[in-house]
C-alpha positions in Angstrom: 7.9 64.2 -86.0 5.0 62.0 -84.6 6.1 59.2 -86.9 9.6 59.4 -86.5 8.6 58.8 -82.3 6.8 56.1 -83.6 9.3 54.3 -85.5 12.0 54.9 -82.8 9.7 53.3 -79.8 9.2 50.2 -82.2 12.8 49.7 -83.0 13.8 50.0 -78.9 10.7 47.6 -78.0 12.0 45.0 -80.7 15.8 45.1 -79.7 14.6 44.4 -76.3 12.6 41.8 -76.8 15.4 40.2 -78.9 17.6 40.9 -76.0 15.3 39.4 -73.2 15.1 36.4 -75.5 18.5 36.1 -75.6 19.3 35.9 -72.5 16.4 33.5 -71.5 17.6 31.2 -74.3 20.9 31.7 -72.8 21.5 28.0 -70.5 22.9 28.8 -67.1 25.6 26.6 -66.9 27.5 24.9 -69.5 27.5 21.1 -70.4 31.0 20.2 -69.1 29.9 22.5 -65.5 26.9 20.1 -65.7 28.9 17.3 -65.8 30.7 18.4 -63.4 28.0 18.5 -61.2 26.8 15.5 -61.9 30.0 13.7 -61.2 29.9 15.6 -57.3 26.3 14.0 -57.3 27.0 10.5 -58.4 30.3 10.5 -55.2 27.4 12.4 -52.7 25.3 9.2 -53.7 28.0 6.6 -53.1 28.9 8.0 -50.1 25.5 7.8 -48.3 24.8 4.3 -50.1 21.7 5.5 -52.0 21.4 2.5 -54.7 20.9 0.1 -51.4 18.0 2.4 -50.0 16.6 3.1 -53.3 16.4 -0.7 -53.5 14.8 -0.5 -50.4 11.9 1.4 -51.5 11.1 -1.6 -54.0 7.6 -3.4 -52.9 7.1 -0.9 -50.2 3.1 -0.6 -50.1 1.8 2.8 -51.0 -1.9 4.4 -50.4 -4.4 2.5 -48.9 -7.2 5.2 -47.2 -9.8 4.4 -48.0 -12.2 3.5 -45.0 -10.3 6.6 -42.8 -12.5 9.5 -43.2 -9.4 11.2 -41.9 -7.3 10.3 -44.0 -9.0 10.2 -47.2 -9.4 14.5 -46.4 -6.2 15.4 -45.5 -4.0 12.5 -47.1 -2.9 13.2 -51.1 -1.8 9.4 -51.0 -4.5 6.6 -53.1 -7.0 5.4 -51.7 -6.4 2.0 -53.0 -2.9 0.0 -52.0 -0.1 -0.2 -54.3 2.9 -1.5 -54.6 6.4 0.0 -55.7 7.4 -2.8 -57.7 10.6 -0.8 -59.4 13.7 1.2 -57.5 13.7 5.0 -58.7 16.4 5.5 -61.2 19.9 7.2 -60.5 19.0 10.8 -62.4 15.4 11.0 -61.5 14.4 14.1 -60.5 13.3 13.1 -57.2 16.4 11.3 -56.8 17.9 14.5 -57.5 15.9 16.7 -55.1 16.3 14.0 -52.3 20.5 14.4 -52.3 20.1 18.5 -52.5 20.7 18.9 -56.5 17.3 19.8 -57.6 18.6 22.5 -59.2 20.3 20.8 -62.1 16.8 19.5 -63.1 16.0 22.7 -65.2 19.6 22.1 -67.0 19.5 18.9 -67.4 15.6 19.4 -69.3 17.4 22.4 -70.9 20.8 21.6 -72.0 20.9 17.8 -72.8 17.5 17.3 -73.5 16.0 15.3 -70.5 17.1 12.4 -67.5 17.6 9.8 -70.6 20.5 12.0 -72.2 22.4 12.2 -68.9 23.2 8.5 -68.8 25.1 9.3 -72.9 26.8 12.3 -71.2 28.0 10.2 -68.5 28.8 7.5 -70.1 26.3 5.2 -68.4 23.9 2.5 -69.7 20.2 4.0 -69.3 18.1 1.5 -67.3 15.3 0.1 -69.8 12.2 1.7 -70.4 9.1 0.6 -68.7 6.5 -0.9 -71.3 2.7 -0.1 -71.2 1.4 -0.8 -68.0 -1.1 -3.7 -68.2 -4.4 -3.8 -68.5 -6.7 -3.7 -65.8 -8.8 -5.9 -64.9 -12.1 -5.6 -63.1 -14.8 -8.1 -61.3 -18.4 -7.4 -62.6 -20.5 -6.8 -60.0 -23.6 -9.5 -60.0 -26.5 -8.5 -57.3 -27.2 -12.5 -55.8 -30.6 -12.5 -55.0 -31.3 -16.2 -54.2 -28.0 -16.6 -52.3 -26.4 -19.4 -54.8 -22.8 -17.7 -54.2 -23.6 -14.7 -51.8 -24.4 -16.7 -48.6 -24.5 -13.3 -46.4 -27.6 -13.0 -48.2 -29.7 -15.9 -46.5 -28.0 -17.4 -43.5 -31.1 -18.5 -41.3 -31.6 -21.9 -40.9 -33.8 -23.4 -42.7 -37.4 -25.0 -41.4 -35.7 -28.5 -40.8 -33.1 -27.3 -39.0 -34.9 -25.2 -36.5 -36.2 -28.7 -35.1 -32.8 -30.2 -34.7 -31.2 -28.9 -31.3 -27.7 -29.4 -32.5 -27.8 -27.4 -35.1 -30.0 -25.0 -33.2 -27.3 -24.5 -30.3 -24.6 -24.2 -32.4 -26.2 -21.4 -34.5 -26.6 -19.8 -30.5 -23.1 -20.1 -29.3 -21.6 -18.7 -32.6 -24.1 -15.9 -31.8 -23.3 -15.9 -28.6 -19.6 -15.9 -29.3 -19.4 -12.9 -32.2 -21.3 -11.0 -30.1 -18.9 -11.0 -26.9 -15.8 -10.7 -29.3 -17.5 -7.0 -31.0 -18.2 -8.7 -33.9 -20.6 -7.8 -36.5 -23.6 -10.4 -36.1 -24.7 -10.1 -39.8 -22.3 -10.4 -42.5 -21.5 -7.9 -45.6 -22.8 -8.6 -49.0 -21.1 -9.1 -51.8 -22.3 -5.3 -53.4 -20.8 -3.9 -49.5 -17.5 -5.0 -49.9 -17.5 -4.3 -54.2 -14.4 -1.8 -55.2 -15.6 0.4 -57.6 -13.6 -0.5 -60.7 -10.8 2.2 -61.8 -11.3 3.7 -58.5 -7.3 4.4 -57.9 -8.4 8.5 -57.6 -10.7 10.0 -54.7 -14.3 10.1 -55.7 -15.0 13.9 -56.1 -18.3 13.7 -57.4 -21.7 13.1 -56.2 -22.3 10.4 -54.0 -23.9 7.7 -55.7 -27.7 6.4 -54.7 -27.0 4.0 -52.2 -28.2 0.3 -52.5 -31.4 0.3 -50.3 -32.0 -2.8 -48.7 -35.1 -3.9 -46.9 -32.9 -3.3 -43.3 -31.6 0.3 -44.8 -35.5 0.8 -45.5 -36.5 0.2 -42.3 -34.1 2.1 -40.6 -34.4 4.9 -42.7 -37.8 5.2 -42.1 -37.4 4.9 -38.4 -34.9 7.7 -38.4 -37.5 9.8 -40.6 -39.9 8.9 -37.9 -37.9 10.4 -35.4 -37.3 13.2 -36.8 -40.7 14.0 -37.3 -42.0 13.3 -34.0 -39.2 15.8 -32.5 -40.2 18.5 -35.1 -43.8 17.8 -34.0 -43.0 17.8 -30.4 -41.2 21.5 -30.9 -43.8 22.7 -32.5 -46.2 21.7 -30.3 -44.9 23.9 -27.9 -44.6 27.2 -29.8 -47.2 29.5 -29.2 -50.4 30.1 -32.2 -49.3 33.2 -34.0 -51.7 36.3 -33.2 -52.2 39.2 -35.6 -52.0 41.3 -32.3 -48.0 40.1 -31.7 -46.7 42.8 -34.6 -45.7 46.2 -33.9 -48.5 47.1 -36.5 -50.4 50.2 -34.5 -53.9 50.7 -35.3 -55.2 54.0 -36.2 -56.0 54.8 -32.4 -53.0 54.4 -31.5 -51.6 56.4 -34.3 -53.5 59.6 -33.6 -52.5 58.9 -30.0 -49.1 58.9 -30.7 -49.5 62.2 -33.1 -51.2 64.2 -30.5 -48.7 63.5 -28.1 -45.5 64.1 -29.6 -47.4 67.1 -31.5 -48.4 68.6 -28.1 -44.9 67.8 -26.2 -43.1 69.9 -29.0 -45.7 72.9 -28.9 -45.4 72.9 -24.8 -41.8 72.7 -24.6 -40.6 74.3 -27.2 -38.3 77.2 -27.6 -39.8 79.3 -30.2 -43.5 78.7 -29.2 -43.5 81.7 -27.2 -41.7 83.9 -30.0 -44.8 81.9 -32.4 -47.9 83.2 -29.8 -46.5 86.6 -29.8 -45.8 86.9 -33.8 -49.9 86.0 -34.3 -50.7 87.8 -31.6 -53.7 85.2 -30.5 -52.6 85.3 -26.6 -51.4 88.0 -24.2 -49.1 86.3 -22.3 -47.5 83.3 -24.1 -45.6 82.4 -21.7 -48.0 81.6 -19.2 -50.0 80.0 -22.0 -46.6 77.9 -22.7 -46.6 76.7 -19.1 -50.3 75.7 -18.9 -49.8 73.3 -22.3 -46.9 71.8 -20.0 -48.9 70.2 -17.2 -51.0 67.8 -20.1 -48.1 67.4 -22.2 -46.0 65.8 -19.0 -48.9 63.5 -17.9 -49.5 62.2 -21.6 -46.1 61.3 -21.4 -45.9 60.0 -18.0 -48.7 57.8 -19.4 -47.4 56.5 -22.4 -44.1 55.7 -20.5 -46.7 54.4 -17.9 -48.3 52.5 -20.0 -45.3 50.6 -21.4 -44.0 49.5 -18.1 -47.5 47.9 -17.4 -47.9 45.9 -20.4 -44.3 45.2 -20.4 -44.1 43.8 -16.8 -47.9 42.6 -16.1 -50.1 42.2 -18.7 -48.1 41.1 -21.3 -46.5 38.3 -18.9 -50.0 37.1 -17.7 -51.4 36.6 -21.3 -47.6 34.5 -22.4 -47.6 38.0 -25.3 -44.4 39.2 -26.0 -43.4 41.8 -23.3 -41.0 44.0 -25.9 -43.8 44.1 -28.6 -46.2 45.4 -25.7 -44.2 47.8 -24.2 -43.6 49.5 -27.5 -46.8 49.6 -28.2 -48.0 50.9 -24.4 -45.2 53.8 -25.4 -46.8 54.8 -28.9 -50.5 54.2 -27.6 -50.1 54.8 -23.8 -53.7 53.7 -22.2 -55.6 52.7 -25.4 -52.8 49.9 -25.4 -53.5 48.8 -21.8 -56.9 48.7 -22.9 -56.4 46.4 -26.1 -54.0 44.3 -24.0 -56.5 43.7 -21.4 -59.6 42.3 -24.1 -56.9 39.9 -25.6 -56.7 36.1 -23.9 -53.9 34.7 -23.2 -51.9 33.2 -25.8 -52.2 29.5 -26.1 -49.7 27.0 -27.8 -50.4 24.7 -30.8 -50.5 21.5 -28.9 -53.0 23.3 -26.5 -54.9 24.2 -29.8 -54.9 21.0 -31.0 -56.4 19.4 -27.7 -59.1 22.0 -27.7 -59.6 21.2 -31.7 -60.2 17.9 -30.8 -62.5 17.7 -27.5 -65.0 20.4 -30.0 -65.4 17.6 -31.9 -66.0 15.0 -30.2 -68.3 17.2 -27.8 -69.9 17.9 -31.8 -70.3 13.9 -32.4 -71.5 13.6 -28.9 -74.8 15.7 -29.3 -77.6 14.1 -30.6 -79.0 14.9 -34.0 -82.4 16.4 -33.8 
């Protein structure tokens, strides 16, 4: 019984699959409705002149971003300039799309076998086809260093003409001139204005190692410079870290913190007096209950106390950090008053520093025995 199941789900899976390709096989219009199509598309385009403003489109300049850091993000065009040096043809697809027919693009791929076999079924001569496009050609890139052809590289004047006045006022007045009119005073070199060869596509990859010059040197270094006077600066001001400035307790301040909490639970607790009376150890527990309150309140009148001191005064006064203290004054109550007051006040590293310094020279100072 099994296999007879099994032999019946494989027949119905096959003759499905056969059916499914059937129908997918199957075009979805016929070659004469096609035509017919075609024919309403060709009138659409004569009526709206489309040859003339595909014509248009010929040596229309394309691309072009590179240099907009805009652009060059949100833009899919090249970055380099081209131009459309051919009209589109009459059945390209985005001819097609453009006049609302982009649906016959799937038939025509389908049915007569691609654009080229639409200009035999309508009786038209196909436009030639485009040969291999040429080869491109590229300008080596050659790094001038004694400024035969790059003359951006060296244009001071030379030793001669420093001493002619002429010469020397001209070079001024040109100066003189680019700088009123916004213009760069030094000119690019040849490797600053080189195209990267076969670079029609955006650059996703790493950035290349830029071309360090002795200006891009200097300026680099200044800018490092900078930088590390300003990180220098802020640390300067932070304060010297302090062992003291953790919310590590010490073991004083641990047993502290125990005996409180241990002795607040036993005074104020429900079943302490139910506990006294079970061992029998006092007559009247709860009397003996209300005795324990009167230390258990002030030890934590204290710690709470304690917390606010540190918090508001001492902690302030010694630049320590007033939360750290004031969780500490709660856990250790006095004993944390007490190690807050033999601490001194928290210096900063610049103030280190300084004090570093005068030690030593105070050491170089004393005269050797």
């Amino acid at each position: 019984m099994k296999n007879q199941i099994l032999v019946l789900w494989l027949l119905l899976t096959q003759a499905a699959i056969s059916v499914t390709g059937d129908t997918n096989s199957k075009p979805t219009i016929t070659e004469e409705e096609l035509k017919q199509k075609l024919t309403e598309y060709l009138a659409k385009r004569k009526e709206e002149n489309a040859d003339q403003a595909a014509e248009a489109i010929k040596g229309t300049i394309v691309g072009g971003t590179r240099g907009n850091a805009i652009l060059d993000f949100v833009s899919g065009a090249p970055v380099k300039e081209r131009i459309i040096e051919r009209a589109p043809d009459i059945f390209d697809y985005d001819e097609l799309s453009k006049y609302g027919y982009s649906n016959l693009a799937t038939p025509i791929m389908g049915l007569v076998g691609g654009r080229r076999s639409v200009y035999e079924l309508m009786g038209m001569e196909a436009p030639p086809l485009l040969g291999p496009p040429p080869k491109k050609k590229f300008e080596k890139l050659k790094f001038d260093r004694t400024g035969e052809d790059d003359k951006a590289r060296y244009t001071g004047l030379k030793m001669g003409q420093v001493l002619d006045d002429n010469i020397m006022g001209e070079a001024l007045a040109l100066a003189n001139k680019k700088a009123k009119q916004g213009d760069e005073m030094r000119p690019k070199l040849m490797e600053e204005t080189y195209v990267q060869p076969f670079a029609d596509k955006r650059n996703v990859g790493p950035q290349q190692t830029p071309d360090w010059t002795a200006e891009k040197l200097d300026e680099f270094a200044i800018q490092q410079g900078k930088s590390q006077a300003w990180v220098r600066r802020s640390r300067l001001g932070e304060f010297v870290k302090d062992p003291s400035e953790t919310l590590n307790l010490s073991w004083e301040d641990r047993l502290y913190t125990l005996s409180t909490a241990s002795l607040v639970a036993f005074a104020f607790g429900r079943a302490t007096p139910k506990f006294l009376d079970m061992i029998g150890t006092v007559d009247n527990a709860d009397g003996f209950t209300d005795i324990l309150k009167i230390p258990a309140l002030a030890l934590a009148f204290a710690s709470l106390g304690s917390s606010i001191f540190c918090a508001a005064r001492l902690a302030p006064e010694r630049n320590r950090n007033s939360f750290t203290w004031a969780i500490k004054g709660l856990c250790g109550g006095p004993l944390a008053i007490q190690q807050l007051r033999e601490l001194d006040p928290l210096i900063t590293r610049g103030e280190e520093e300084a004090a570093t310094a005068y030690a030593r020279q105070q050491t170089k100072a004393q005269p050797l025995d």
